[in-house]
VEXKOLTOR-631207 format. One record per residue: x, y, z of N, C-alpha, C, O in turn. Coordinates in steps of 0.05 Angstrom, whole numbers, plus 5000, padded with zeros to 4 digits. Example, Ala and Ser with C-alpha at 12.3 -4.5 7.8 and 13.67 -1.06 7.14 Angstrom:
# residues 2
526448865156524649105156526449345156528549345169 525749555142527349795143525850015157526850235161 
END
This chain:
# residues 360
175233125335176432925353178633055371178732995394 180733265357182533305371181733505393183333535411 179033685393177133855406177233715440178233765462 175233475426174433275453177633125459178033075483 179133075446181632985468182233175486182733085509 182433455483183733585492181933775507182833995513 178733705514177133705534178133465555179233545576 177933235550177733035570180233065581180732995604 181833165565184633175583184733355610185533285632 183633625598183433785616181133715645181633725670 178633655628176833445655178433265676177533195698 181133175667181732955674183133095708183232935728 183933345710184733445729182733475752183133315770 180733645755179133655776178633315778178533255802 178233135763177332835767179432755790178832665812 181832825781183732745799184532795825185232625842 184233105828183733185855181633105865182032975886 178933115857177532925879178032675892177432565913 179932575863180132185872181732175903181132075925 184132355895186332385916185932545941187432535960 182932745939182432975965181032675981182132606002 178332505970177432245983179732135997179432116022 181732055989183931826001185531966019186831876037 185232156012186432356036185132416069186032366092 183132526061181632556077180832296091181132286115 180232156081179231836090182231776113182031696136 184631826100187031706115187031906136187531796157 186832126139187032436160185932336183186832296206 182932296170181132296206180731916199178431866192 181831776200182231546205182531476235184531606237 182231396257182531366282185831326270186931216251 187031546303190031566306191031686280193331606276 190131826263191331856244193531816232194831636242 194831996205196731826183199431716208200431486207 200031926226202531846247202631586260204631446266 200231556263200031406297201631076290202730946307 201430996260203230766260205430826256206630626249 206931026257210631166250211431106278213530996284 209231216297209731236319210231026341212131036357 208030826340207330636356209730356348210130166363 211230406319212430256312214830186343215329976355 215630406346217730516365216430396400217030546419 215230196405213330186427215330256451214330386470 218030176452219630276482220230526486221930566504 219230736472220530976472219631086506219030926524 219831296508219731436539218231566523218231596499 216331676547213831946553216232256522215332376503 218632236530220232456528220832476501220732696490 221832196483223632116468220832126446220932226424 218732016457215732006439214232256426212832266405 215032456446214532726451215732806431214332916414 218632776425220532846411219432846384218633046371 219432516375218432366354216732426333217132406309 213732566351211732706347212333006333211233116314 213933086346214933386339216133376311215433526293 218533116308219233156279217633106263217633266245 215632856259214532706243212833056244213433176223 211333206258209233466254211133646230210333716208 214033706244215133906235215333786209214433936192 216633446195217133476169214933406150215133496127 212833256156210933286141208133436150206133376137 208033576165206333866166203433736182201133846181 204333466197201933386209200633446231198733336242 201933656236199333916263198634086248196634176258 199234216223197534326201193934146194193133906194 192434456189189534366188190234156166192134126151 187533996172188133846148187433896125188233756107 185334156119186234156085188034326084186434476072 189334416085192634566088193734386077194434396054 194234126099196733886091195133816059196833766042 193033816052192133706028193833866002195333805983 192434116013194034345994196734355981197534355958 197934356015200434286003202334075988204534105977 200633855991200733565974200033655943201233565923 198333805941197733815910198734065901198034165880 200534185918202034355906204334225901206134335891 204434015907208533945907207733715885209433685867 205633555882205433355855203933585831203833495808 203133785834202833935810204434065796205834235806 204534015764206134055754207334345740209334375725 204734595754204334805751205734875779205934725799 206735095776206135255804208835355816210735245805 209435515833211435635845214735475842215035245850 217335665827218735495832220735735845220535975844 223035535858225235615875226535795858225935825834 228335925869231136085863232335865846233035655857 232635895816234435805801234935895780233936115773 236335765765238135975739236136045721234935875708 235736305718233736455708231736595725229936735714 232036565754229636645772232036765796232436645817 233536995789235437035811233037145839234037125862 231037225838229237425850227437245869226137315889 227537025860226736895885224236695871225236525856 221436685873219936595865219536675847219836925844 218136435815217536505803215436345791216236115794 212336325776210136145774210936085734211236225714 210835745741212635575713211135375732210035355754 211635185701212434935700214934835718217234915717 213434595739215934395750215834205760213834085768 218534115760217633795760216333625794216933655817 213933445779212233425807214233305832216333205826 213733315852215533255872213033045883210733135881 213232785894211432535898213032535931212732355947 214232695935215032665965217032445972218332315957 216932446006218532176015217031966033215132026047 218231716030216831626045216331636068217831806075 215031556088215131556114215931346128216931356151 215531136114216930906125218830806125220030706144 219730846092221930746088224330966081226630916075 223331146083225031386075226931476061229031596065 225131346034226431346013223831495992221431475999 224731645965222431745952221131685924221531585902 219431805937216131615924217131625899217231395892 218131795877217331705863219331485850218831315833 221831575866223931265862222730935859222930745844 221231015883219930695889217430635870216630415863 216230885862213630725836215630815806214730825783 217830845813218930735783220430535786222030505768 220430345808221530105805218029935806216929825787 217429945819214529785821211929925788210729775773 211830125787209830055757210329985736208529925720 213529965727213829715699212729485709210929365697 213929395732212429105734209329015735208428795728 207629295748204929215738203329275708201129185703 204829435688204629455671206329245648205729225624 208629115661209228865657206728625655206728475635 205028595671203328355680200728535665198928385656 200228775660198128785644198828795613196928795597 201128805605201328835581201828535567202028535542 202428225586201727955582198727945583197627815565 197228065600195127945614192328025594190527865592 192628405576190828405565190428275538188228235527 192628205528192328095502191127785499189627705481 192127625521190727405522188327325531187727095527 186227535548184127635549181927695536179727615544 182627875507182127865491182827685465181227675446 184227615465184927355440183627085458182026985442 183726975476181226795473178526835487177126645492 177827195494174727185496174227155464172426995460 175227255443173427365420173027055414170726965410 176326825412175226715400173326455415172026275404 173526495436171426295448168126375444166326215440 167826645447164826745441164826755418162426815415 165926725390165826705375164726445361162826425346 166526235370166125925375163125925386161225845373 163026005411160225895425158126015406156325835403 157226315387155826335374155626295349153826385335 157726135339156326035320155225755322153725665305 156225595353154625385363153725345374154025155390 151325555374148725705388147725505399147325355381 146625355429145325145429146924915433146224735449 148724905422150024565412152124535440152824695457 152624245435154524235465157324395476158424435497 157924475441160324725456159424895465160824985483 157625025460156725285469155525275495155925465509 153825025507153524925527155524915551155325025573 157624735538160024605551161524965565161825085586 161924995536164025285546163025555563163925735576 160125455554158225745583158825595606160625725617 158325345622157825225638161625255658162125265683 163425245637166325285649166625525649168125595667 165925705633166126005636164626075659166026085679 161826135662161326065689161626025714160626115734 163425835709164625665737167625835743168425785765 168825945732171226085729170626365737172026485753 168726455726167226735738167126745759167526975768 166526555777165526525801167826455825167426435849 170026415811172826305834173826635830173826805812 174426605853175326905862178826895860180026685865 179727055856183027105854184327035872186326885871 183227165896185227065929185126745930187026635941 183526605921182826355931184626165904186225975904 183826295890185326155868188826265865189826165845 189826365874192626455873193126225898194926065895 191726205918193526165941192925735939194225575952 190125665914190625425907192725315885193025075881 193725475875195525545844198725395860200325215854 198325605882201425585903201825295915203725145918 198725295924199024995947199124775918200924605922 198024735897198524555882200624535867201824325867 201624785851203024785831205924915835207524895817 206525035858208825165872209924925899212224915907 208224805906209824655935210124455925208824385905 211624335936213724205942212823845950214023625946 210423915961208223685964207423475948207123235951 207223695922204323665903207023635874208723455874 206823785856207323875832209523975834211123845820 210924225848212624365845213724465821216224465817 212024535807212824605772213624915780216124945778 212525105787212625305781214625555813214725465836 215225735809216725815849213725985844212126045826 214126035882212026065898212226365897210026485896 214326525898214426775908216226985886217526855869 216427225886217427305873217827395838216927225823 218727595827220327625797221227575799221327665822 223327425797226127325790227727125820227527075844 229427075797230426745816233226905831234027125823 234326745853236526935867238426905847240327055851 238626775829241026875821241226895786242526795767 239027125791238127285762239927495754240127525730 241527655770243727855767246127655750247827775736 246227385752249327295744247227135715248527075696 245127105715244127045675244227265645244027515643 244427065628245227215607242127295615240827205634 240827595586238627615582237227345566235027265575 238227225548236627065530237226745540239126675555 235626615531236726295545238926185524239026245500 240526025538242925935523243825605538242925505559 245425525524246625255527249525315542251225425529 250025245570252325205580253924945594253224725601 256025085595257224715610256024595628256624355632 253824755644251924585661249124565643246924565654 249324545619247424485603245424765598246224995596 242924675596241124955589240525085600238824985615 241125395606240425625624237125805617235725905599 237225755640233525925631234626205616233926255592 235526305624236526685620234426895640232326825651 235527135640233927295653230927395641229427545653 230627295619227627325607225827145604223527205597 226926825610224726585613224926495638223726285644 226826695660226626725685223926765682221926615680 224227045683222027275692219027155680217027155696 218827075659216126965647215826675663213526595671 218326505669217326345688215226405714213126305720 216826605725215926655748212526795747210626795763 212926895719210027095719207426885710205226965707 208126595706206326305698203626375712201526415701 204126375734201026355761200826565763198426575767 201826845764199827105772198627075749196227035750 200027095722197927145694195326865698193126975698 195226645700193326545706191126655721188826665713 192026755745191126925762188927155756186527155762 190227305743189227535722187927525707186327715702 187927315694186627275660184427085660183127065639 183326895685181726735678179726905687177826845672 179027075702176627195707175927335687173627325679 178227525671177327725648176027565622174027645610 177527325615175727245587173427115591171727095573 173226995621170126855625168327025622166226945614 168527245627166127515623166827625596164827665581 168927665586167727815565167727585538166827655516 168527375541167427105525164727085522163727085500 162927065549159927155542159527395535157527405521 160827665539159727815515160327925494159328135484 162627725483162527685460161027555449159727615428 160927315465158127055446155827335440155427415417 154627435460152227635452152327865434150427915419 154227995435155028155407155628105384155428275367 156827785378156527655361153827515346153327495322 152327445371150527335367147927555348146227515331 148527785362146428005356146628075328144928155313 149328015324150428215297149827985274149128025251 150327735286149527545261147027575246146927545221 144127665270141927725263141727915242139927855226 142828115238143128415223142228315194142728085187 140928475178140228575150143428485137143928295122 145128695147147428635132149628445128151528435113 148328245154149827965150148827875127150227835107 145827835130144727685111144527795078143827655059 145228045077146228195051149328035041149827935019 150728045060153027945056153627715051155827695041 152327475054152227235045149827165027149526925020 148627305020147227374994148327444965147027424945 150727534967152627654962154827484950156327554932 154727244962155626994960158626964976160026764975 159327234993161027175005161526935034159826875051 164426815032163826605045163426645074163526865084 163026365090162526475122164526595138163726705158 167726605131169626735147169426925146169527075166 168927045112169027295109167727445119168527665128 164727335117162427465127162727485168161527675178 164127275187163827285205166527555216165927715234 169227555203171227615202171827875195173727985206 169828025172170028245161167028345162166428535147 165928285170163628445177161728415203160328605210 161828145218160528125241162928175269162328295290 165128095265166328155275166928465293166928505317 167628695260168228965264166529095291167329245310 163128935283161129095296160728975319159629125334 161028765328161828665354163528765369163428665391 165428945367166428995378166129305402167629355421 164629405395162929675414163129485439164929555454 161829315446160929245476164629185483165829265503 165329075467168729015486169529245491170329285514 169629445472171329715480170429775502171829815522 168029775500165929875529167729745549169029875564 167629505548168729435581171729435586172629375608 173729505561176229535560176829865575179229885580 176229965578175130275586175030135614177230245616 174830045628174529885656176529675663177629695685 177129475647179229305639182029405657182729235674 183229575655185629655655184529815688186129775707 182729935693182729955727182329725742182629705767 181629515723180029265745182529105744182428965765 184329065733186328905733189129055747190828905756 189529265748190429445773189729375796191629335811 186929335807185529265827186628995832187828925853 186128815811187228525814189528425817190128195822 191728715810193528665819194828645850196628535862 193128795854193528805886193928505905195728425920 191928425898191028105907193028045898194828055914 193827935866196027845850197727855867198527665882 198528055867202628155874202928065903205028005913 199628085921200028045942201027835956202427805977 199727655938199227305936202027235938203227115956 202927355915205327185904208427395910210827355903 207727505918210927785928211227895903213527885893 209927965893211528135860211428405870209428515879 214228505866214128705875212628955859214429105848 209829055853209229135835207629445859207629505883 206229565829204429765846202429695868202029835888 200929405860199129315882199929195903198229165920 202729095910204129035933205229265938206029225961 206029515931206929755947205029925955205130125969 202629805942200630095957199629885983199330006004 199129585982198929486014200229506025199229526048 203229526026204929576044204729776057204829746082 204430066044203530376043201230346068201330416091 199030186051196130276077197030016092194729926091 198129836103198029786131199729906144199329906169 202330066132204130276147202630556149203730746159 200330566141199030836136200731066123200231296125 202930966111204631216098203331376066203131306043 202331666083200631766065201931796035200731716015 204331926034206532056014206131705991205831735966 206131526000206031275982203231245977202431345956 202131175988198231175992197631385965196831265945 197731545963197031855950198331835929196831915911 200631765920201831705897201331535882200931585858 201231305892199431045874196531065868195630995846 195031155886192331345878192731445853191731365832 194731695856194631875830195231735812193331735797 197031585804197631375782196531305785194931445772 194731075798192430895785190631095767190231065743 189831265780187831465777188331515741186731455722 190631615741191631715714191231585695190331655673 192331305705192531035684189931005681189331005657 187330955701184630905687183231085668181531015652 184431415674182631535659183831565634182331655616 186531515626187431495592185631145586184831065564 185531055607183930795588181930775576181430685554 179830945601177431105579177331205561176031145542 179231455564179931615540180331445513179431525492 181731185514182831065494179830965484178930945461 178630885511176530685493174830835481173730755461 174331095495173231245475173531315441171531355426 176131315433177631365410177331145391177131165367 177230845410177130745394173630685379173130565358 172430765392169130735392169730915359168830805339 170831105357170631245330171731065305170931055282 174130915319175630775292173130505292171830425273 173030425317171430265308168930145290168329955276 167730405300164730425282164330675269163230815286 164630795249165031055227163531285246164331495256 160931155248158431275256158231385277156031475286 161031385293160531555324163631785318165931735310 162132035325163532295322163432365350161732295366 165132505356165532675379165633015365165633215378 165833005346165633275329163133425333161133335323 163233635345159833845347158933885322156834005318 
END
């Protein structure tokens, strides 16, 4: 096992450079390329002053350099290998070590990258770490439910709404969530925009009782606010894997060793709980290995919908400013983050079921 971790880890590099040479390249020869919106932002400039403009934006990020040059040099400054400066221990000038990756600056905001995806990826790893557990705690137990009432009207009832939920798309449903349940019109239960309320800097962390009676606090703020993206998020993931759970459940009930097991005289929990259960579970890992890129993806939509300031609202901001240095960095983190998910689901495929080795 520890053989193949420490294969896939190493695979995990060339994976990466390809992800990030595509997004690169794609943004390079883009009509007007990565500049042309730094540039055009500025529309009153003079013939002279434009001229100018062009020259610095070339000189500091190397954009009259070929373009796999500029690539090069991108994956020399986020790699964590490779040439470092004159410093204590290297009086002589260069020396090849370990160092720490440099994620650049922005171009827009001109401020650096990796400042800004350490304020933006807790919060999307915030919304997936609500979002996967309730996902899975009511696909198992709704496919669970529906197969053992194979046929009957729950199982009926709950494909027919599962179904119907599969089929509403995120954008449409975030922006009905807002018009019903956020305005002002309708409901107004929940705010429309944002983590946190303006005046989250002056709350305790925990909720408390004060002379103006009960204070949310800065942590039933924040879960307030996160009500409708997690809706958002979570109804598409358990409608799918609710049906396939019902079917891996369903398959496993059939087995020799169900029917050994209640032969056995053990009762039906035990038998559904401790043994149909365990082996149901291969097809979820399977799509949990995917899970964690697809809800990254969904975050995008999410955060977009609703302003959370997360990774999927800074990498749109990124590509309609075309700022590559941000673009390329959220790439590589996403990138990173999907392939430990595989990795994981792989691992767990071993705890799961005895009978799968990665061992030669």
């Amino acid at each position: 096992m520890i053989d193949y971790i420490i294969r896939r880890l190493l695979l995990m590099v060339p994976t990466l450079v390809g992800i990030t040479a595509v997004v690169f390249f794609v943004m390079a020869y883009s009509p007007g390329g990565v500049g042309a919106t730094l540039i055009s932002r500025d529309a009153e400039l003079r013939p002279a002053e434009r001229r100018a403009l062009e020259e610095y934006y070339n000189r500091r990020y190397g954009l009259n350099l070929p373009r796999p040059l500029q690539y090069l040099r991108w994956l020399g400054r986020v790699s964590p290998v490779g040439p470092k400066s004159a410093q204590e221990g290297f009086p002589r000038g260069l020396a090849f070590g370990l160092k720490a990756p440099d994620l650049g600056e922005s171009m827009s905001r001109h401020r650096p990258v990796g400042a800004m995806i350490l304020e933006a990826l807790p919060v999307t790893l915030l919304l997936n770490l609500i979002t996967i557990p309730i996902i899975y705690s009511v696909s198992i137990y709704l496919g669970i439910h529906a197969a053992r009432h194979r046929g009957k009207l729950q199982d009926v009832g709950s494909g027919t709404v599962l179904l119907g939920l599969w089929s509403i798309p995120s954008i449409w449903a975030g922006v009905m969530l807002i018009g019903f349940f956020a305005s002002r019109e309708y409901l107004k239960l929940f705010p429309t925009t944002g983590l946190h309320d303006v005046r989250a800097e002056s709350m305790l962390f925990l909720p408390s009782f004060g002379p103006d009676g009960f204070q949310r606090g800065w942590l039933l703020d924040t879960l307030y606010h996160l009500v409708l993206p997690v809706i958002c998020l979570t109804y598409g993931g358990f409608a799918f894997l609710a049906k396939l759970s019902r079917g891996a459940v369903l398959e496993a009930l059939m087995a020799d060793y169900v029917r050994t097991a209640r032969a056995k005289g053990l009762s039906e929990k035990a038998v559904l709980y401790n043994h149909v259960l365990r082996n149901s579970l291969l097809p979820l890992i399977t799509v949990a290995a995917h899970l964690l890129p697809g809800l990254i993806a969904g975050a995008v939509v999410v955060e977009t919908i609703f302003g959370i300031p997360g990774m999927g609202k800074l990498t749109i901001d990124a590509i309609n400013a075309r700022d590559r240095e941000v673009v390329l960095a959220t790439t590589l983190v996403a990138g990173v983050l999907s392939l430990i998910g595989i990795l994981i689901a792989d691992i767990c495929y071993a705890i799961a079921d005895p009978r799968v080795s990665y061992d030669k």
